[in-house]
PyMOL commands that place a pseudoatom at each C-alpha (Angstrom):
pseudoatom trace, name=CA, resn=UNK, resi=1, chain=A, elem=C, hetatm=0, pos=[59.922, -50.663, 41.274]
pseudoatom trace, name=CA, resn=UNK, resi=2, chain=A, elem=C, hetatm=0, pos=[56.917, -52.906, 40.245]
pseudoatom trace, name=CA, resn=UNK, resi=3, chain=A, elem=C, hetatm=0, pos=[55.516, -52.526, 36.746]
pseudoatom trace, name=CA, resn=UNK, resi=4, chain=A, elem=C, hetatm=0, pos=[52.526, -51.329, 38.079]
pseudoatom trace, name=CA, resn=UNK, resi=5, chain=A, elem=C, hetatm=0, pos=[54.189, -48.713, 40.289]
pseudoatom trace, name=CA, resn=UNK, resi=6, chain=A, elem=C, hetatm=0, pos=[56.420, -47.705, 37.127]
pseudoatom trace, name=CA, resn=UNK, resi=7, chain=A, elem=C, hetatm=0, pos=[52.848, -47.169, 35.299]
pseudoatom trace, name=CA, resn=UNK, resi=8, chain=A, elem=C, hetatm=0, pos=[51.388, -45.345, 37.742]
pseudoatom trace, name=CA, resn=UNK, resi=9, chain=A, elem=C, hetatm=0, pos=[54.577, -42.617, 37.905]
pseudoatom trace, name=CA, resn=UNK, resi=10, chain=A, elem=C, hetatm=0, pos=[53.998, -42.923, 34.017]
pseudoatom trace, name=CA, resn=UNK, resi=11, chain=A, elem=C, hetatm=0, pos=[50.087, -41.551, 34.144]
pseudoatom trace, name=CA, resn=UNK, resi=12, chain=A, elem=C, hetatm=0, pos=[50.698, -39.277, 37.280]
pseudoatom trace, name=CA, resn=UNK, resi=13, chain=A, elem=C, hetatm=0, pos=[53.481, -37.627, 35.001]
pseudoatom trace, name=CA, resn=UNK, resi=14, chain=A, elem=C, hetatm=0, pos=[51.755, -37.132, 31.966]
pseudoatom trace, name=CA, resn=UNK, resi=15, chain=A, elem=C, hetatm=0, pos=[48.523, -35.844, 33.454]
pseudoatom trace, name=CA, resn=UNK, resi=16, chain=A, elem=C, hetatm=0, pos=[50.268, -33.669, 35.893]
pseudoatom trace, name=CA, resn=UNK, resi=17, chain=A, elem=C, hetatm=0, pos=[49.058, -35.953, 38.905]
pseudoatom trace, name=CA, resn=UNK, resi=18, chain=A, elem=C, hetatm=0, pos=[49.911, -35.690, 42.426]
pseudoatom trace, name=CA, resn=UNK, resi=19, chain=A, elem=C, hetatm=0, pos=[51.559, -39.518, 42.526]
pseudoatom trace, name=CA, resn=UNK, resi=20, chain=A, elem=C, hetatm=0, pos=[50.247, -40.636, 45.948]
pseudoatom trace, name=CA, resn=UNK, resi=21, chain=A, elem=C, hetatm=0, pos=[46.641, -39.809, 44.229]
pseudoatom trace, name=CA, resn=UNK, resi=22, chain=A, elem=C, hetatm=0, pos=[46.982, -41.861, 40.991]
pseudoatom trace, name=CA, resn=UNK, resi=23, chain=A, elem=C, hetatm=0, pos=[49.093, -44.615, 43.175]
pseudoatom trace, name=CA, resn=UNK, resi=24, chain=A, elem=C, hetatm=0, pos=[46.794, -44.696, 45.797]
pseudoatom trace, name=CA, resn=UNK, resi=25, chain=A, elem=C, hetatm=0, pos=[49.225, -43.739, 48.528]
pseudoatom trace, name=CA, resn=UNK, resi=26, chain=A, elem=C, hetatm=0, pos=[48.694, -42.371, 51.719]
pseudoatom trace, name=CA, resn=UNK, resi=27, chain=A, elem=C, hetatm=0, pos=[49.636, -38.705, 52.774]
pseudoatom trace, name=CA, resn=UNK, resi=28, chain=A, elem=C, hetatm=0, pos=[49.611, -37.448, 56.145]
pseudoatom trace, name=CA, resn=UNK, resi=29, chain=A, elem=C, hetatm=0, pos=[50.063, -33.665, 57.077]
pseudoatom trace, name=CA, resn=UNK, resi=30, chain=A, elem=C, hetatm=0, pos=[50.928, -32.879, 60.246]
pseudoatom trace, name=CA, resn=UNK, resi=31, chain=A, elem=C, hetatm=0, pos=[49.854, -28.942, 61.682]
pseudoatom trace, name=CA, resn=UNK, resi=32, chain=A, elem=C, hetatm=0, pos=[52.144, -28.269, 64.694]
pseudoatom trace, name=CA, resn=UNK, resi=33, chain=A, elem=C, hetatm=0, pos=[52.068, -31.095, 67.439]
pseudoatom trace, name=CA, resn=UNK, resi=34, chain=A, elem=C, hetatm=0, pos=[48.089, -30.979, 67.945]
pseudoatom trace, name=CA, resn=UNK, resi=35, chain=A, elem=C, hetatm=0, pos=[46.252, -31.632, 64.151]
pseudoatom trace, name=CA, resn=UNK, resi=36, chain=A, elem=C, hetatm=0, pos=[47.062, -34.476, 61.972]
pseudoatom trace, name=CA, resn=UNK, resi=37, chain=A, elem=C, hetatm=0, pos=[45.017, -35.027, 59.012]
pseudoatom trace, name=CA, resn=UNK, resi=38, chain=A, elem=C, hetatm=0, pos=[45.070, -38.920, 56.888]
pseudoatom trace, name=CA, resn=UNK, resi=39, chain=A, elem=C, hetatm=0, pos=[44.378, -39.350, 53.148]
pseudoatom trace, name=CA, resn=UNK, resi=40, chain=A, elem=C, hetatm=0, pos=[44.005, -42.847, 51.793]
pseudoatom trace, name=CA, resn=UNK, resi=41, chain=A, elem=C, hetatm=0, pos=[43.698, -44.704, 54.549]
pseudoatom trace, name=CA, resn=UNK, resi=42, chain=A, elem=C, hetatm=0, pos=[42.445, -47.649, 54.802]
pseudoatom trace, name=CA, resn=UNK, resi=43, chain=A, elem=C, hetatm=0, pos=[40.688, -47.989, 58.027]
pseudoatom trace, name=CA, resn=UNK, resi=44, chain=A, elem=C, hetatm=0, pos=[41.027, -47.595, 62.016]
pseudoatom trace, name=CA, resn=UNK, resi=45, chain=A, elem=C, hetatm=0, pos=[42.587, -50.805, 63.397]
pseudoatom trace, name=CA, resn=UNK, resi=46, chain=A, elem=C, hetatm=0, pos=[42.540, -49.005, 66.793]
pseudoatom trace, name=CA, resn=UNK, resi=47, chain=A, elem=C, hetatm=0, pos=[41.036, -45.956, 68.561]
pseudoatom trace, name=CA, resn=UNK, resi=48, chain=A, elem=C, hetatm=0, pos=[42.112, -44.834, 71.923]
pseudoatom trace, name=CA, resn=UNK, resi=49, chain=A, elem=C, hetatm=0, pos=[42.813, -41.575, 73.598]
pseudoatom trace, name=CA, resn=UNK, resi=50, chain=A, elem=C, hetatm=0, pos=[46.587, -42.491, 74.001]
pseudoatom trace, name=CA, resn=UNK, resi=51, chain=A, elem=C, hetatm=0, pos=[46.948, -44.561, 70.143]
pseudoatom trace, name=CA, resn=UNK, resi=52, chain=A, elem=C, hetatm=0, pos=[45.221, -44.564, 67.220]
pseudoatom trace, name=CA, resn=UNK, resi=53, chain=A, elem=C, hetatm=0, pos=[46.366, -47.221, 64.585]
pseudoatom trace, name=CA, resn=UNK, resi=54, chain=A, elem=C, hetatm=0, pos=[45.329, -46.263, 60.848]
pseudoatom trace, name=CA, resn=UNK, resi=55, chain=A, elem=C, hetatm=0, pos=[45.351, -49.236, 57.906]
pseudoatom trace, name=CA, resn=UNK, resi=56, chain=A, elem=C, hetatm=0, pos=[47.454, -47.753, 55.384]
pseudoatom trace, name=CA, resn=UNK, resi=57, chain=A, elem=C, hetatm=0, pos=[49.000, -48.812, 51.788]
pseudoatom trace, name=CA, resn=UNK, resi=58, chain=A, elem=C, hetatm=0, pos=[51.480, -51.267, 52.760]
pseudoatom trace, name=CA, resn=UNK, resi=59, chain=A, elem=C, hetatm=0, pos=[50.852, -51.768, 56.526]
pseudoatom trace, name=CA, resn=UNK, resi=60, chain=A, elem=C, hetatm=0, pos=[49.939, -49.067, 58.958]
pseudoatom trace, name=CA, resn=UNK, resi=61, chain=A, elem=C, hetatm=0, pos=[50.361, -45.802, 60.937]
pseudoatom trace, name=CA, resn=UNK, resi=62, chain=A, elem=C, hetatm=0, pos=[50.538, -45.626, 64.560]
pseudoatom trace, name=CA, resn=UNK, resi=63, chain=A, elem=C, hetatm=0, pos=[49.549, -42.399, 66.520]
pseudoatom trace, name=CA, resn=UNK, resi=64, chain=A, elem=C, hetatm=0, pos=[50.533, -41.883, 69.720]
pseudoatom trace, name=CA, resn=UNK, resi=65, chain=A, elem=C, hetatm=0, pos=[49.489, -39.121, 72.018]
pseudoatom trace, name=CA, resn=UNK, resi=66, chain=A, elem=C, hetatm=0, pos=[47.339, -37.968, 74.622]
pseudoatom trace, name=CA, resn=UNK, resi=67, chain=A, elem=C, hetatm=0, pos=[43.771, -36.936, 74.542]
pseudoatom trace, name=CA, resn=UNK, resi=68, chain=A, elem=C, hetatm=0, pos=[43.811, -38.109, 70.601]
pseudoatom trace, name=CA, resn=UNK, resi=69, chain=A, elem=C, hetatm=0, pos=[40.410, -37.643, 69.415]
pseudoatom trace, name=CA, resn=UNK, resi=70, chain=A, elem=C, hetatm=0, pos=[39.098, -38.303, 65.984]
pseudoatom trace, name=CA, resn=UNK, resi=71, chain=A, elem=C, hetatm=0, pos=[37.494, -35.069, 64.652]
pseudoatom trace, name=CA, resn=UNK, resi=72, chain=A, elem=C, hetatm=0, pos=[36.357, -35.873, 61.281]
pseudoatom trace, name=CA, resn=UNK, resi=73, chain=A, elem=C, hetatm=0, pos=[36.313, -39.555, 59.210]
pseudoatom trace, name=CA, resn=UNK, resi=74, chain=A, elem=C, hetatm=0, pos=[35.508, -39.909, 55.511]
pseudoatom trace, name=CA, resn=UNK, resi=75, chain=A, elem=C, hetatm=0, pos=[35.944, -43.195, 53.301]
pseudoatom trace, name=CA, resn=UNK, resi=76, chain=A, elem=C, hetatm=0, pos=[39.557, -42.288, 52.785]
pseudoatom trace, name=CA, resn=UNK, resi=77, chain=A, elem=C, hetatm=0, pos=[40.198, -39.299, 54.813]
pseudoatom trace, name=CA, resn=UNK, resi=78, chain=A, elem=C, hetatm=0, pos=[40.810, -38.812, 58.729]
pseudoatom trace, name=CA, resn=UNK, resi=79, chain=A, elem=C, hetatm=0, pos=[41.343, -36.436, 60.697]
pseudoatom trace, name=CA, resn=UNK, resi=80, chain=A, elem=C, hetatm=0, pos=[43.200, -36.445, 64.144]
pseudoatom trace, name=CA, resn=UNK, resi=81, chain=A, elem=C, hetatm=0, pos=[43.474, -33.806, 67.410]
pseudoatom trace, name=CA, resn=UNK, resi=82, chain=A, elem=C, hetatm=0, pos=[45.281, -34.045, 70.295]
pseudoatom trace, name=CA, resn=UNK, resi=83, chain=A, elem=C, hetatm=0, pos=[48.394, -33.828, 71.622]
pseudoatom trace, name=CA, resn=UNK, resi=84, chain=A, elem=C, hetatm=0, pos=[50.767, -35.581, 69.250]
pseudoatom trace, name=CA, resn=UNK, resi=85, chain=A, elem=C, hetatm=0, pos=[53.875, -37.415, 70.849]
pseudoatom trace, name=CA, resn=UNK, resi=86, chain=A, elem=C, hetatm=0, pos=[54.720, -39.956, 67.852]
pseudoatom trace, name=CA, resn=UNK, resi=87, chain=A, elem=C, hetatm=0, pos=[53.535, -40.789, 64.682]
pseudoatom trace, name=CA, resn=UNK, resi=88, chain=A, elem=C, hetatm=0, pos=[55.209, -44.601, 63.540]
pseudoatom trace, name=CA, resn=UNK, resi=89, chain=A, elem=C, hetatm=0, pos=[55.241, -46.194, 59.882]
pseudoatom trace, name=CA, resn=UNK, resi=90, chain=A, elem=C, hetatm=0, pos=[54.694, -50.061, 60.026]
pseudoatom trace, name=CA, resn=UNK, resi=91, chain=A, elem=C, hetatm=0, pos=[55.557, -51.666, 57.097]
pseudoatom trace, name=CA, resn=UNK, resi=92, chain=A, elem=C, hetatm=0, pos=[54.246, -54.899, 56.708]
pseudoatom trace, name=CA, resn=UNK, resi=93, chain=A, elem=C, hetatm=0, pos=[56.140, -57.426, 54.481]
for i in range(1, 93): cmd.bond("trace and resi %d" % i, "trace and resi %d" % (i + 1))
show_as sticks, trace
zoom trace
């Protein structure tokens, strides 16, 4: 764990933080196989009915699915219908 990542826990914990919030993580929730919603993200790399590809903390998120539509975008938050087949982590090095 980086010392910044280590300081981060450190201030999430002592303010009773959510730690994805004071790290700036992302957080996904899924609702069933039709709703996902994004927080932190860091962009839309890609849009398409059948994949959406988010910019996330660390690389990116990968959506796959049919008749994916984007209901709702904020600066940091998304949010995703359709019919959800996959949702992939990409870690980028």
């Amino acid at each position: 764990m980086s010392n910044r990542e280590s300081l981060s826990k450190k201030i999430a914990d002592i303010f009773d933080l959510p730690r994805d919030l004071v790290a700036n993580s992302f957080r996904l929730t899924v609702v069933g196989r039709r709703q996902l919603f994004v927080e932190n993200h860091k962009g839309i790399i890609l849009y398409d009915k059948e994949l959406i590809r988010l910019k996330v903390q660390g690389g990116e998120v990968r959506i796959s699915g049919a008749e994916l539509q984007v209901r709702t975008v904020y600066t940091h938050e998304i949010y995703i219908e359709g019919v959800i087949k996959n949702i992939n982590l990409e870690v980028l090095q």
